[in-house]
C-alpha positions, 0 to 999 in steps of 0.5 A, spaced: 503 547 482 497 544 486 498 539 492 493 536 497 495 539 504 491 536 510 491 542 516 489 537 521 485 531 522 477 531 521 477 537 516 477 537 509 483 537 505 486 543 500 488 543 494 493 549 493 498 553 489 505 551 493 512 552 490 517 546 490 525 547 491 530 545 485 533 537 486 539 537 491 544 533 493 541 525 490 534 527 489 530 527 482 524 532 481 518 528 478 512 530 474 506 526 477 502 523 472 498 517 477 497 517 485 493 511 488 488 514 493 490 510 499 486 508 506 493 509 509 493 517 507 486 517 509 488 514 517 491 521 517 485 526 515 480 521 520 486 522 526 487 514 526 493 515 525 496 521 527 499 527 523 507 528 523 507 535 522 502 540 520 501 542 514 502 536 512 502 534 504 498 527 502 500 522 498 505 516 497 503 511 492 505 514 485 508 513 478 511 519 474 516 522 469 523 525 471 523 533 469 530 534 472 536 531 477 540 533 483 549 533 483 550 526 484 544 522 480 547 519 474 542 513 473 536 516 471 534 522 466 529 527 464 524 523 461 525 517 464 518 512 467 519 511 474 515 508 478 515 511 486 517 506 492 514 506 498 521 505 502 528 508 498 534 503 499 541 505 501 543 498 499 548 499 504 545 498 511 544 491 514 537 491 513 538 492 505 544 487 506 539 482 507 534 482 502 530 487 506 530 494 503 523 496 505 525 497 512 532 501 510 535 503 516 538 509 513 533 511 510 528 512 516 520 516 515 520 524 517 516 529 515 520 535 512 520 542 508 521 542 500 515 545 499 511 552 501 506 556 501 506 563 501 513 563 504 510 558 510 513 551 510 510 545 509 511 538 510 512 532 507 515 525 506 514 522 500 509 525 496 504 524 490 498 528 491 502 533 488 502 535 481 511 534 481 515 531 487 522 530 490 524 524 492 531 521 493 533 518 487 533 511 492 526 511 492 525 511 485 525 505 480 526 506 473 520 501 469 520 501 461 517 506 456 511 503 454 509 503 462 501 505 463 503 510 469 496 512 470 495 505 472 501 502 474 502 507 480 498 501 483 504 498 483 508 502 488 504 500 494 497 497 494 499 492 489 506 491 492 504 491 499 498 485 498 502 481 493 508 482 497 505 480 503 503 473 500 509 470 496 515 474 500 513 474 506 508 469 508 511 465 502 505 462 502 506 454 500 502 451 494 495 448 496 495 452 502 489 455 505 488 462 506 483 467 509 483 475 507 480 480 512 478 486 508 477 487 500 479 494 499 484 496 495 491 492 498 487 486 501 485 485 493 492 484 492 493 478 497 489 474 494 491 476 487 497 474 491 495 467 494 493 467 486 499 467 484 501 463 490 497 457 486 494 457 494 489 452 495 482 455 498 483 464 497 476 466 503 475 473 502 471 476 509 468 483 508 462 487 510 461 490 503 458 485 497 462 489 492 468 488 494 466 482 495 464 481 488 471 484 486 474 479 491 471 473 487 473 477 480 481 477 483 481 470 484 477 469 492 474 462 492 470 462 498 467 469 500 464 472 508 460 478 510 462 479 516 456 483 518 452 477 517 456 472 520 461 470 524 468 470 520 472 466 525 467 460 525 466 460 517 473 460 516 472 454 521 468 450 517 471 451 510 477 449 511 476 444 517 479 446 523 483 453 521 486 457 515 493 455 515 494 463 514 490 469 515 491 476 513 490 483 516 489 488 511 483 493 515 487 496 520 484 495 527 487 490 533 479 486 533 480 483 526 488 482 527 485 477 534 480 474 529 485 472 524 489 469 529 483 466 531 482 462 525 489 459 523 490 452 525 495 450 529 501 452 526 498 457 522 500 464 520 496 470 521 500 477 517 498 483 520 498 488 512 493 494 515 495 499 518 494 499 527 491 505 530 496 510 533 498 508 540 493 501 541 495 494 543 493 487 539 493 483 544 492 474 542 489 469 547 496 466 549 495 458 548 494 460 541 503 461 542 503 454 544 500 451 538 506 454 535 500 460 531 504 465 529 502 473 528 507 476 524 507 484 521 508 485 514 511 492 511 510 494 504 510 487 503 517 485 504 518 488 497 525 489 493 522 494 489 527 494 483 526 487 482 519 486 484 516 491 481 519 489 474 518 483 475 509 485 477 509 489 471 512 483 466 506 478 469 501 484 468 502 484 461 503 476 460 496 478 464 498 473 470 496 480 475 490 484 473 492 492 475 487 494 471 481 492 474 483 493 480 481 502 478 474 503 480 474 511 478 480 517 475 479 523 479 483 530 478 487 532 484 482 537 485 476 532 487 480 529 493 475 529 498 471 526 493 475 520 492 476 518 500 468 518 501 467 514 495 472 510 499 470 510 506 463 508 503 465 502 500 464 504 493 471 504 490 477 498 490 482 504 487 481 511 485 487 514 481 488 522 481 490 523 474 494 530 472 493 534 466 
């Protein structure tokens, strides 16, 4: 089977031939049929993040079919529709016995081997850009059979993680007024999620006007390039006085202090995007005095066995666009293609799609 192997930062991904163990212990092995092409996988190739273990097989944000199962997994079976989760969830640690199994303590990120090649161990956590995958079960949510999986992949990150962000962990409150730094394709989902949130003034502050125009498209009703003015006081002017919540969805320390910057007293800002490895945010300290709050925001607090479905059921009354949100399908092959497409602005989501 084929997979994208990142050798090391700052050098082009290789799709390669790679050979895949059977299903262990609590795991499934998964045809991929979707993968969302991510800026957290691209903070690997540009060395914003750094690389866990190489060679290092890419992906996170997918859906697909079971192809077969480990001793032990009886809730799922060849065939079945699964949609991948980000987090897996034990159900049993405090953290899952909270209501918050997208930080499951037993579950923990590392880098591990179940894929080779030529012999040569290669490492992963939980990957999609991959013609199959293995996953633990507790990462996988079943959706129903009509389920578009080369469109609903989105779900499993990018869509969850923006939505998520606004109605399970700002709980954004009816009429609020929010400003979203950065439209690609997870800040796209906050505001879909300040839609969904009935919040009163969604701003949508890029320095692409097309994603700009995508912002509108979702639901944006003031709209900022921040190469041409300053963010901060537009947020300012429009809502009189400050947001009462702003969201990092772009990944770096500046806009994180520019989004706490322009809440109100009281306000919230929700750091989404991903911070470069080994840097600080730093706040003026007052704001803290004025009872401004700086918050994280992990794959939008998600309940992926509940949320997804629930995403999946207003995306077919049409209350959530899922669709729209797909610039361009690529095949597995034209990876290095689809990050540039991204890092230039021109795509909210590109899907790899799998013969």
């Amino acid at each position: 089977m084929k997979a994208a192997i990142l050798y090391a930062p700052n050098t082009p991904v290789a799709v390669k031939e790679v050979e895949i163990d059977d299903p262990q212990e609590g795991e499934v092995l998964l045809d991929v049929v979707g993968a969302g092409v991510c800026h957290s996988d691209y903070h690997y190739v540009t060395g914003h993040r750094t690389i866990r273990k190489a060679p290092m097989v890419l992906g996170h944000e997918g859906a697909g079919t079971v192809r077969a199962v480990g001793p032990g997994v009886r809730e799922f079976a060849p065939g079945d529709k699964i949609i991948l989760s980000l987090d897996a969830m034990c159900g049993s640690c405090r953290n899952c016995s909270n209501g918050r199994p997208a930080l499951c303590e037993t579950y923990r990120p590392e880098a591990v081997s179940r894929m080779s090649l030529a012999g040569e161990p290669l490492y992963h956590g939980r990957p999609t850009f991959v013609e199959q995958t293995l996953v633990q079960a507790d990462a996988c949510v079943k959706v129903p059979d009509d389920t578009a999986l080369e469109s609903a992949c989105l779900v499993s990150c990018g869509i969850i993680t923006g939505i998520g962000a606004v109605v399970n962990r700002a709980k954004v409150e009816t009429g609020a007024s929010m400003a979203v730094f950065g439209c690609g394709g997870v800040g796209l989902n906050v505001i879909q999620g300040g839609v969904l949130a009935s919040a009163g003034k969604i701003i949508a502050v890029d320095t692409v006007p097309y994603k700009l125009e995508l912002a509108e498209q979702m639901g944006a009703t003031h709209f900022i390039n921040s190469a041409q003015e300053d963010p901060v006081q537009r947020i300012m002017d429009i809502t009189g006085g400050g947001a009462d919540y702003a969201f990092e969805v772009v990944g770096f320390p500046s806009i994180v202090r520019q989004a706490i910057d322009c809440v109100r007293m009281t306000g919230t800002a929700v750091v989404v995007g991903v911070q470069p490895q080994g840097q600080d945010v730093t706040v003026e300290g007052f704001h803290l005095l004025e009872d401004r709050a700086l918050i994280g925001a992990f794959h939008g607090a998600a309940r992926p066995r509940v949320d997804f479905l629930w995403i999946l059921d207003l995306y077919k009354q049409g209350k959530i666009m899922i669709d729209e949100l797909i610039s361009r399908y690529r095949p597995l092959d034209e990876i290095n293609e689809a990050f540039a497409d991204m890092a230039q602005g021109k795509v909210a989501r590109t899907v790899l799609v799998f013969d």
